[in-house]
PAZA-406401 format. One record per residue: x, y, z of N, C-alpha, C in turn; residue in one letter. Coordinates in steps of 0.05 Angstrom, whole numbers, plus 5000, padded with zeros to 4 digits. Example, Ala and Ser with C-alpha at 12.3 -4.5 7.8 and 13.67 -1.06 7.14 Angstrom:
% residues 2
526448865156524649105156526449345156A 525749555142527349795143525850015157S 
***
This chain:
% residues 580
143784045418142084285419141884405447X 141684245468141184315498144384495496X 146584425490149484595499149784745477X 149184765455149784895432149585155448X 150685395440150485725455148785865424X 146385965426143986015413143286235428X 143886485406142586765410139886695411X 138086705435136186745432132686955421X 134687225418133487375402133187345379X 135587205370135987115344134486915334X 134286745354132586455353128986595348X 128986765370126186915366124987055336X 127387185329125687315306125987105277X 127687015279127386735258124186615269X 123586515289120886385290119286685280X 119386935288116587165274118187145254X 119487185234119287145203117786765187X 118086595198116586355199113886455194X 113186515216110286595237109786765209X 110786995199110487125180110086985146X 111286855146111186695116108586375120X 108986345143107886125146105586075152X 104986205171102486255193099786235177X 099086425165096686475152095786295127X 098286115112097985995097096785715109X 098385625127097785405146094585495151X 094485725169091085785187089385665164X 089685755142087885665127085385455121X 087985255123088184935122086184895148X 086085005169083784995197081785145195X 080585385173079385505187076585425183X 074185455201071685415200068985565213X 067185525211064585705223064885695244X 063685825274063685755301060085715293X 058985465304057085435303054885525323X 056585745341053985865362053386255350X 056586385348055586555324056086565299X 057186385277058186355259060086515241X 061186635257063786795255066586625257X 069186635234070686455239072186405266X 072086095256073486015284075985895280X 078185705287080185655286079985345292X 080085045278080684765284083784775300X 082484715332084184525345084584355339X 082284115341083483765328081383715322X 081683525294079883275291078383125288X 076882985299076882715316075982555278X 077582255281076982155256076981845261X 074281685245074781435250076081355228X 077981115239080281065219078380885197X 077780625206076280495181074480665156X 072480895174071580985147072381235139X 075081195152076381505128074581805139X 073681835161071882015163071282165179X 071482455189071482545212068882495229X 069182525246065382515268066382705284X 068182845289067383045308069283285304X 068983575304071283755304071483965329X 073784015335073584215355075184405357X 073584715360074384935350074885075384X 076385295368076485495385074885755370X 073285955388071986195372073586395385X 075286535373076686825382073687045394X 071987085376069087275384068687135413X 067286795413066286795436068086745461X 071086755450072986605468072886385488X 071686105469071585855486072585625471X 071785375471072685205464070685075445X 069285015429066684905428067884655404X 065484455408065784235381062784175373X 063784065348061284005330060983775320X 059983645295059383445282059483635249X 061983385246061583665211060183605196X 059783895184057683965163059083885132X 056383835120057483785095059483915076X 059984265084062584415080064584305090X 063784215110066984165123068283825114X 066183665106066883405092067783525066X 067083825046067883835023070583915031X 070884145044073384215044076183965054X 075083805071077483605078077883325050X 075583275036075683185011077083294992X 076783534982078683834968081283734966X 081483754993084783805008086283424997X 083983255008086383055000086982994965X 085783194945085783184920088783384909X 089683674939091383854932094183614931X 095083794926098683644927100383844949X 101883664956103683784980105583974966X 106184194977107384444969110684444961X 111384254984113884224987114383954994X 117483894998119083615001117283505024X 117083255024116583145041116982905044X 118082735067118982495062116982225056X 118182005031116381875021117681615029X 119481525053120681175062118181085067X 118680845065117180695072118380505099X 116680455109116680405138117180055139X 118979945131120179695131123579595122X 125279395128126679405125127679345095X 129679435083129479435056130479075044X 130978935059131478685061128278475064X 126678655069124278485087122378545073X 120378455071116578505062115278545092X 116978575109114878555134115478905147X 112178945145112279265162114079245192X 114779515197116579535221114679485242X 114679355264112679325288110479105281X 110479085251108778835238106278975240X 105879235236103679415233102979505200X 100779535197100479525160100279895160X 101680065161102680245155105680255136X 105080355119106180225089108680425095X 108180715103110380895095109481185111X 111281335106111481575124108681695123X 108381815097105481955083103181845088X 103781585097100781505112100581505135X 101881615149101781635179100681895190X 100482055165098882355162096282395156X 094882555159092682685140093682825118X 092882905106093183095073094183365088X 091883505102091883725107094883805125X 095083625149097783665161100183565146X 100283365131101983325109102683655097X 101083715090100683985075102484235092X 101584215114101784445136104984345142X 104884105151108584085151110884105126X 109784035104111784145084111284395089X 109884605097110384865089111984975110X 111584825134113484905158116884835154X 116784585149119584465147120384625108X 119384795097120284905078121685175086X 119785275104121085515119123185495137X 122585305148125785275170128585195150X 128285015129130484985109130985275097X 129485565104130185795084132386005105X 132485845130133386035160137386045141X 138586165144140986275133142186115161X 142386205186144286095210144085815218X 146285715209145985385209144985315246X 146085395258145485285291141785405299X 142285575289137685645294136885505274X 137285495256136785265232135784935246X 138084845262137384505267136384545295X 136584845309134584865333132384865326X 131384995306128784975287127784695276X 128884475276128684235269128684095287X 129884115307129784015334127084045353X 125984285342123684375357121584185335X 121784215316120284095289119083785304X 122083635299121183335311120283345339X 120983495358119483585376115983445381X 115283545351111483595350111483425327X 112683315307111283155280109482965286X 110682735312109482615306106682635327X 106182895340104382865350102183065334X 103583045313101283185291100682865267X 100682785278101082375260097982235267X 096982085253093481985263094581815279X 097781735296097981525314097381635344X 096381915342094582035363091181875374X 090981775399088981815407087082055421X 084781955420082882215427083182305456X 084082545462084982545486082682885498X 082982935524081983065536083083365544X 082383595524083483825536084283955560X 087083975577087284055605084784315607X 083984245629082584515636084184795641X 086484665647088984905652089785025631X 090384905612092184985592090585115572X 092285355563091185505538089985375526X 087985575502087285395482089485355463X 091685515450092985445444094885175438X 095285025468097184865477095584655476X 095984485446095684265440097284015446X 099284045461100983825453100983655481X 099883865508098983595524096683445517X 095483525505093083285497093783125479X 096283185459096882925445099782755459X 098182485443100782295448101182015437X 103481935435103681765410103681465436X 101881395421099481175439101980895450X 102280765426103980565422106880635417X 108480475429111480375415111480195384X 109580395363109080135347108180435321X 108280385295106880525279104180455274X 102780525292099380375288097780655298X 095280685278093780905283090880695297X 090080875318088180755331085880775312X 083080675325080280615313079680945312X 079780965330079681375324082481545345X 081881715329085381835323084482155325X 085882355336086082565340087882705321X 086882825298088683035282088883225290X 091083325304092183575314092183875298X 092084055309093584265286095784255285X 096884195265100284305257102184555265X 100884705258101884995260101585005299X 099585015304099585015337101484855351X 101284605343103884395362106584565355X 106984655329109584785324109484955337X 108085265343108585405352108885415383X 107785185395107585085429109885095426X 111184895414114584745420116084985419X 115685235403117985385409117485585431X 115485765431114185915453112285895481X 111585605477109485505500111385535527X 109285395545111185355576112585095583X 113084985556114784675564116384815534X 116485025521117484975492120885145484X 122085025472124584975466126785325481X 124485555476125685735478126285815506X 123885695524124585655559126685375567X 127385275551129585125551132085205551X 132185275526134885435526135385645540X 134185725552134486035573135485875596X 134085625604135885485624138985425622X 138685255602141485185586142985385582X 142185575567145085875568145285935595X 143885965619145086065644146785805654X 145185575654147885325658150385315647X 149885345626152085365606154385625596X 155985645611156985985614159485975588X 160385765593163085685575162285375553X 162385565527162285225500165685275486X 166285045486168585075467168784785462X 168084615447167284425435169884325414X 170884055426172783915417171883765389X 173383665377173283505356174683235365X 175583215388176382975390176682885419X 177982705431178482665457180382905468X 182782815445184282935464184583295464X 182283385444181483715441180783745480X 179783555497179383625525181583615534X 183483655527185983555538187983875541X 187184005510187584335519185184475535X 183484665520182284835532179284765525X 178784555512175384485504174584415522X 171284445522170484255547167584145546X 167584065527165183885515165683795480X 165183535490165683315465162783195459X 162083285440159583105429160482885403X 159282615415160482465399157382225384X 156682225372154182055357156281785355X 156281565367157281225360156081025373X 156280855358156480605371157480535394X 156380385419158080415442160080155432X 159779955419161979735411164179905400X 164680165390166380215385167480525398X 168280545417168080815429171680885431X 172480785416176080805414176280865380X 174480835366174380945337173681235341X 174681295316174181655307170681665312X 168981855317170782185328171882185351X 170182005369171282065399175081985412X 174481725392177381565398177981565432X 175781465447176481495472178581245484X 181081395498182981215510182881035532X 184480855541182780675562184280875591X 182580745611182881035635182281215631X 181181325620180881685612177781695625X 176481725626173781755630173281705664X 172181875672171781885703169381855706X 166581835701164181745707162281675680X 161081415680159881315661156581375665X 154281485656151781365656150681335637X 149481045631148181025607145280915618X 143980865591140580815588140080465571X 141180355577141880115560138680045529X 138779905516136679875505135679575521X 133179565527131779405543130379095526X 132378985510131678755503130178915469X 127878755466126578825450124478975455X 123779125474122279175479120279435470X 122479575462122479935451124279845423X 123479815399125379815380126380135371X 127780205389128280525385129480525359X 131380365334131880435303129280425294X 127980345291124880325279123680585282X 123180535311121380865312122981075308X 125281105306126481285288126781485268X 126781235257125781215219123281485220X 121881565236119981795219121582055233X 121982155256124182425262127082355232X 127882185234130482125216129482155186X 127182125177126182145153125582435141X 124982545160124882945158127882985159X 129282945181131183125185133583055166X 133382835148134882815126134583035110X 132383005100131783315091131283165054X 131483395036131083355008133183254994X 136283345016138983415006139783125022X 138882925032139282625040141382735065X 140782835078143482945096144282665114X 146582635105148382385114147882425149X 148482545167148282585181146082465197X 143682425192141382245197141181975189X 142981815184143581575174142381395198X 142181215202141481015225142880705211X 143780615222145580305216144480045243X 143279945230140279755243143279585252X 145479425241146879285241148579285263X 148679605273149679605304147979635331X 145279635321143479675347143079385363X 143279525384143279245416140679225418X 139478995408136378935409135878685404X 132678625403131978305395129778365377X 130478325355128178285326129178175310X 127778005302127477825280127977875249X 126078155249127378295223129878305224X 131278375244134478485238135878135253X 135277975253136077655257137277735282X 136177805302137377855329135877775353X 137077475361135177375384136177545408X 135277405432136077365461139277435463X 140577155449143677095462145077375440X 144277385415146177625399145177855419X 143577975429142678155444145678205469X 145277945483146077925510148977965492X 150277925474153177855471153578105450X 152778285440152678525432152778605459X 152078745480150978895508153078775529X 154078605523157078455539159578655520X 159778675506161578765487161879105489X 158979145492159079505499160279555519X 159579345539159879435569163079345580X 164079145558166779145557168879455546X 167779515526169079835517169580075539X 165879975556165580215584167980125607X 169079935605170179855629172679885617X 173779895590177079955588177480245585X 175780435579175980775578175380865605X 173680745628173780885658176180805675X 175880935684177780905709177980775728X 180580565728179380415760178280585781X 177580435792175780495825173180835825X 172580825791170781005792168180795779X 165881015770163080905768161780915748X 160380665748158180635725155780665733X 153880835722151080815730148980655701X 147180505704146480345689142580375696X 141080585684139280515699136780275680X 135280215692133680095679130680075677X 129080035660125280165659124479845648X 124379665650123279455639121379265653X 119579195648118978915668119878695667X 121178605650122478335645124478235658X 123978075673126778055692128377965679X 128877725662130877675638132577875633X 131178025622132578285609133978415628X 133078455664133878595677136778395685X 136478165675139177925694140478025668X 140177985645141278075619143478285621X 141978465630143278765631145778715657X 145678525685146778535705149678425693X 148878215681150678045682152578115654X 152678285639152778325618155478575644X 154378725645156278915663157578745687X 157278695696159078405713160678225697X 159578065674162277955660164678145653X 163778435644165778615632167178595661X 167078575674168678635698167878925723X 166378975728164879075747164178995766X 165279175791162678985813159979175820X 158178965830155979175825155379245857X 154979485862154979665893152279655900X 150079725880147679955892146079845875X 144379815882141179895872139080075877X 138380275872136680405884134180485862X 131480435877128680315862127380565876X 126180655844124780865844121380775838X 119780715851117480585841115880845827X 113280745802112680975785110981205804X 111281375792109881685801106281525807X 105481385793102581265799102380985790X 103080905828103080595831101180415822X 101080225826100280035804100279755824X 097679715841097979385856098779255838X 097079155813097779065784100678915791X 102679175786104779115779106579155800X 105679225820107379245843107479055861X 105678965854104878675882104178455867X 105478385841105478175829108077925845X 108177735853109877575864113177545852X 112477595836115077525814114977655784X 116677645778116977675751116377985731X 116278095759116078405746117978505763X 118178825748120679005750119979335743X 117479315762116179585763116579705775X 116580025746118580265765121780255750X 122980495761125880525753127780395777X 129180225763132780205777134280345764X 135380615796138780575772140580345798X 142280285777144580035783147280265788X 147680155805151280315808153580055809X 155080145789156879925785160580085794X 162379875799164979995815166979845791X 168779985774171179875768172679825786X 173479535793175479555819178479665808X 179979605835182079665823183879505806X 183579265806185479005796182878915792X 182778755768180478545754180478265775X 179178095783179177895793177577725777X 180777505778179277245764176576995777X 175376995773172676885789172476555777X 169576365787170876105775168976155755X 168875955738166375805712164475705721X 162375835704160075605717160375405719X 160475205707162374915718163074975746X 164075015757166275065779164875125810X 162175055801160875235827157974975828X 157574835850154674575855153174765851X 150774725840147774835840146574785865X 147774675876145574625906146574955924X 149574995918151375145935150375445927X 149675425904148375665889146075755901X 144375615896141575675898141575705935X 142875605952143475615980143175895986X 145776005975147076285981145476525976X 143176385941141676645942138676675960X 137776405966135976305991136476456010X 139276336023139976536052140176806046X 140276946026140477116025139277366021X 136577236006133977396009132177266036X 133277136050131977116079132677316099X 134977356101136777566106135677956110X 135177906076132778056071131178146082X 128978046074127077996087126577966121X 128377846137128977906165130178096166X 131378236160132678566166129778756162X 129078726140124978846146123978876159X 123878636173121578536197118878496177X 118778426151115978526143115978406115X 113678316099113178236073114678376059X 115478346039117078506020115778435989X 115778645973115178625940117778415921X 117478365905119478305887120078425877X 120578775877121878905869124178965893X 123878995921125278925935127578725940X 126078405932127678135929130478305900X 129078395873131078505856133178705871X 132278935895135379065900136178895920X 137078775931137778555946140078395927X 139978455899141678365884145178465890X 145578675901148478785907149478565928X 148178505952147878325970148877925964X 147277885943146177665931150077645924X 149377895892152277845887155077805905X 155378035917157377975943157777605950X 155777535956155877295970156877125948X 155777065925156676945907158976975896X 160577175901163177235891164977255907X 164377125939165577075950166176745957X 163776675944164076365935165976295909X 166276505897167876405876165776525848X 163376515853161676445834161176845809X 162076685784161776955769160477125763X 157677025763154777205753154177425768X 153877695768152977935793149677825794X 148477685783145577685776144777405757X 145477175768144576965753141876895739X 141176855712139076775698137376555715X 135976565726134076355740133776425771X 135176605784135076665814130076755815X 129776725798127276705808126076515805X 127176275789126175995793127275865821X 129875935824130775815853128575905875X 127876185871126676275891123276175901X 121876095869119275925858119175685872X 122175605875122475255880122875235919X 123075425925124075435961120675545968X 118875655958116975745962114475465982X 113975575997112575376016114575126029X 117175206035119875116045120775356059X 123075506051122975756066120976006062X 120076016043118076236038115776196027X 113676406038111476386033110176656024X 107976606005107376886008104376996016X 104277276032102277326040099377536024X 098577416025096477716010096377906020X 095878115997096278466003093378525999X 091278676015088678716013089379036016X 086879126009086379326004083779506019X 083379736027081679806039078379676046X 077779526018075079406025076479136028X 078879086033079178836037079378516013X 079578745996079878475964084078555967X 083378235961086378265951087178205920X 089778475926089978575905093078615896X 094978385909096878305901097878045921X 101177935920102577795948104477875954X 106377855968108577925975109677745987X 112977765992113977426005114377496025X 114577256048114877226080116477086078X 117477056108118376676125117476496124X 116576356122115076066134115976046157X 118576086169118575896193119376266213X 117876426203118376756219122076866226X 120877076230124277136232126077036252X 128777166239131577096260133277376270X 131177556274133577766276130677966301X 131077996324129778166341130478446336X 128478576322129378926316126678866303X 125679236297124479376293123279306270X 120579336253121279346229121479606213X 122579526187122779736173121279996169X 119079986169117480136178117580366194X 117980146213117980276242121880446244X 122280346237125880456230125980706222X 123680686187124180906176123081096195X 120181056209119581326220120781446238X 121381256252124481376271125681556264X 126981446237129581666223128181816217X 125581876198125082196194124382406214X 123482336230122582456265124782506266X 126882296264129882466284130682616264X 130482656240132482846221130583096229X 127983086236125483316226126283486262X 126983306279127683406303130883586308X 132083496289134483596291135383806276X 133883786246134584016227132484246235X 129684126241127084326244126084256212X 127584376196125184496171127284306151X 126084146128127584006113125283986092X 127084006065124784016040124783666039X 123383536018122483336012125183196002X 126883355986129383245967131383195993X 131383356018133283376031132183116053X 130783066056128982866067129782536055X 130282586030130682286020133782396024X 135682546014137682476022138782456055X 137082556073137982456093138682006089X 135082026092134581696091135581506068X 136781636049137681456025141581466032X 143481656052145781686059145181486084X 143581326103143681246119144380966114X 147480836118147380536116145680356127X 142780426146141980266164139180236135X 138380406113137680366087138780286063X 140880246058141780086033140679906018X 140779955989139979695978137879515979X 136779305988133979185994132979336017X 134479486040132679606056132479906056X 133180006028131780236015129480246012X 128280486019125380476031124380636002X 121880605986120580725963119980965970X 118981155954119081485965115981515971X 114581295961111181385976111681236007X 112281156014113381086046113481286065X 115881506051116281666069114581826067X 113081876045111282136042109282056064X 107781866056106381736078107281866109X 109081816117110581816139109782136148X 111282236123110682596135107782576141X 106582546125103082676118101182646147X 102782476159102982266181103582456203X 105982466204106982656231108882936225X 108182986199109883246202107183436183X 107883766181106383926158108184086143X 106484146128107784276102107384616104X 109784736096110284966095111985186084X 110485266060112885396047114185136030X 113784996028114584746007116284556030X 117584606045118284406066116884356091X 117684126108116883996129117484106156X 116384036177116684076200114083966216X 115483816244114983586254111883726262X 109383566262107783726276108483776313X 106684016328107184096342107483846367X 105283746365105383476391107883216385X 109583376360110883156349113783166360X 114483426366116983506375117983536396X 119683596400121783636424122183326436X 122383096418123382836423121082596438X 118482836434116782646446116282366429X 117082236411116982076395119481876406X 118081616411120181336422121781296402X 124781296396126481176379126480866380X 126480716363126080466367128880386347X 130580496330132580386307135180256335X 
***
């Protein structure tokens, strides 16, 4: 849908003929008194407690007084939502049930039986009449853009909404930042936010995040579609292949991709068990089948890379499914080009899972570079071990010739656990400074190197954090992280016996380098800022610096202007000691 080429006028007046058949029938289903002049008003959302079936709170918008107001409903308004769950739904609507057809056990092990209960009556109602009108659109491509925008908002018109807080910014209209689907799980909270239907729909196509300011991007990106049917359709004059498969099989029809052909890989791997993305599925896939079973929305549980029990898929089928993908990625690229692999999980398992899984296929792995979240987290950031907070992407290298490496067998455990010891010491003395264990994880490109120059096969061995548990109060120790009033509120690892390397610390490095880029260019935006310091080999890998560091750094000694930097005044003309 993002490349598809979509008249947009066209796309427009298909939504006002909708808007036209649909609109007022839907309003209906919302409308109510405004309780300051009692002139109608229009239901934004909701509010309902799940156990007793029962609303406690509604909240309107009044066009007369133009504000937002909520109430406590009146006994009209308990008749009319009673009424409504007695009407029948207008049109098709999907009736799966939400488990595997092999199993008695709900998906997520949540007692949500099936699609229709994941609704109210009334939006039940309001979406068959929507998804009846988009099935009446004549142009097949505005047609599944229209469906696209659809799943867009369903499920945040679903009671798996919690009660959330209207932006003060945003229209009254623009329901859909205040909703959001709570859990990775089909579970409706203790109280639940029923959305309007018709409003989430109409956000997604016309709002300021909605489908139709999308594609206006996309058609100016997109100047030339000519869309292959196969690999080798790129081979004449096509130049975009959309292909729906299995990554175990990426040399089968449609794509039939050949080995060498492919010049840059990035994928999103599935993260253990953690997100059962076939599951949550199942309700976008249950609409967009449609009345007519459209084959095309099929889902096959039997090839997904995951760990559930329903589908008899531990740990090791996981890890040896996800070995096998990453084998396909390595015979269709090209030697001495790249894999990008990124990853969102806390589980380090899963994160050695994923390493080693792309390292057996034959990869070596280059880069790590750690994006910690937009709103940090001591929690999870300054936990000692065993978390993986924040995004990695991984950059991986087809070499040019495969190298044979030894067997586990083939390599002492003492010699092992040595190399990755010295090697997060290493670390850590190139710092000058405590480090997170999200740090000790990019340090892994490093780690590997060394071990595969021992002979040893793994890019990321299963247990390098027990080795590291077991050296703890031997070579390393860790220090507490306090916090403004002085509670501590994570650790981080040290030396025990202090460093081996006289230089700067990191710290002190990075501010160096931004001073000198801010001295030399004058004016540099924020993006051009990290690519200075993220192109600098004296930052690679474990001594890649997190992006609240540098911000820090500016806020520090440079100001803002016009959206980029520049050094403050007492800051420039080199008055600042270089210490790198």
């Amino acid at each position: 849908m993002t490349l598809t080429p979509i008249d947009l006028k066209d796309f427009r007046n298909a939504f006002e003929q909708m808007k036209k058949m649909a609109k007022n029938r839907i309003w209906n289903l919302y409308r109510d008194k405004c309780p300051e002049c009692g002139n109608n008003a229009i239901v934004l959302a909701t509010i309902w407690l799940r156990d007793e079936n029962q609303p406690s709170e509604i909240r309107l918008f009044c066009p007369r007084c133009k504000k937002r107001l909520k109430k406590k409903p009146s006994s009209e308004d308990l008749k009319k939502i009673n009424d409504l769950e007695k009407t029948d739904v207008p049109y098709w609507y999907p009736k799966e049930e939400l488990r595997y057809s092999n199993s008695k056990e709900f998906m997520k092990k949540e007692a949500v039986g099936d699609i229709p209960s994941l609704f109210t009556k009334r939006n039940l109602i309001a979406l068959s009449i929507i998804w009846h009108e988009i099935e009446t659109i004549g142009n097949a491509k505005i047609r599944d853009l229209m469906k696209f925008t659809f799943t867009s908002r369903v499920h945040l018109a679903s009671k798996m909404c919690p009660v959330a807080k209207p932006s003060a910014r945003s229209h009254w209209s623009e329901l859909s930042a205040t909703s959001f689907w709570a859990l990775q799980s089909y579970w409706v909270p203790p109280i639940f936010m029923e959305s309007n239907a018709w409003m989430l729909f109409e956000s997604g196509v016309i709002g300021k995040q909605g489908i139709l300011k999308g594609k206006e991007e996309a058609n100016k990106a997109i100047r030339t579609y000519k869309e292959a049917k196969s690999f080798e359709g790129l081979e004449d004059d096509c130049n975009i292949l959309i292909s729906t498969q299995s990554a175990l099989n990426l040399k089968v029809s449609p794509a039939r991709l050949q080995n060498e052909t492919i010049d840059y890989v990035f994928t999103d791997p599935p993260y253990g068990g953690s997100v059962q993305y076939g599951e949550l599925t199942t309700l976008w896939l249950s609409w967009l089948k449609g009345e007519k079973n459209d084959p095309r929305f099929s889902f096959r549980f039997d090839e997904e890379i995951t760990i559930n029990d329903a589908q008899n898929k531990d740990f090791d089928y996981y890890h040896k499914m996800l070995k096998a993908s990453f084998e396909q990625v390595y015979s269709v690229l090209k030697s001495g080009r790249w894999l990008t692999v990124t990853f969102h999980n806390t589980d380090i398992k899963i994160y050695n899972s994923i390493i080693k899984a792309v390292v057996l296929a034959g990869f070596d792995l280059e880069k790590v570079i750690y994006q910690p979240p937009a709103r940090t987290s001591a929690k999870g950031l300054l936990q000692p071990y065993g978390s993986a907070v924040g995004d990695y992407y991984i950059r991986f290298r087809k070499p040019e010739k495969k190298e044979e490496l030894l067997s586990d067998s083939e390599i002492g455990k003492e010699r092992y656990e040595r190399i990755i010891v010295n090697t997060v010491k290493h670390v850590i003395a190139e710092r000058r400074e405590p480090v997170t264990y999200s740090t000790i994880i990019n340090s892994y490109p490093a780690i590997f190197e060394e071990l595969k120059k021992n002979g040893y096969r793994f890019g990321a061995p299963e247990g390098i954090e027990e080795v590291l548990k077991k050296h703890l109060d031997k070579e390393f120790t860790l220090v507490d992280v306090k916090d403004e009033k002085g509670r501590v509120i994570g650790r981080k690892w040290w030396l025990k016996e202090g460093l081996f390397l006289d230089r700067a610390s990191l710290s002190e490095r990075l501010e160096d380098a931004i001073i000198d880029a801010l001295n030399k260019r004058i004016v540099l935006s924020f993006d051009e800022i990290l690519d200075e310091i993220f192109a600098d080999p004296l930052f690679q890998n474990a001594l890649t610096p997190d992006t609240q560091s540098i911000k820090s750094i500016l806020e520090e000694y440079a100001e803002k202007t016009d959206g980029k930097w520049q050094l403050k005044k007492e800051m420039r003309c080199g008055s600042h000691n270089m210490t790198r």
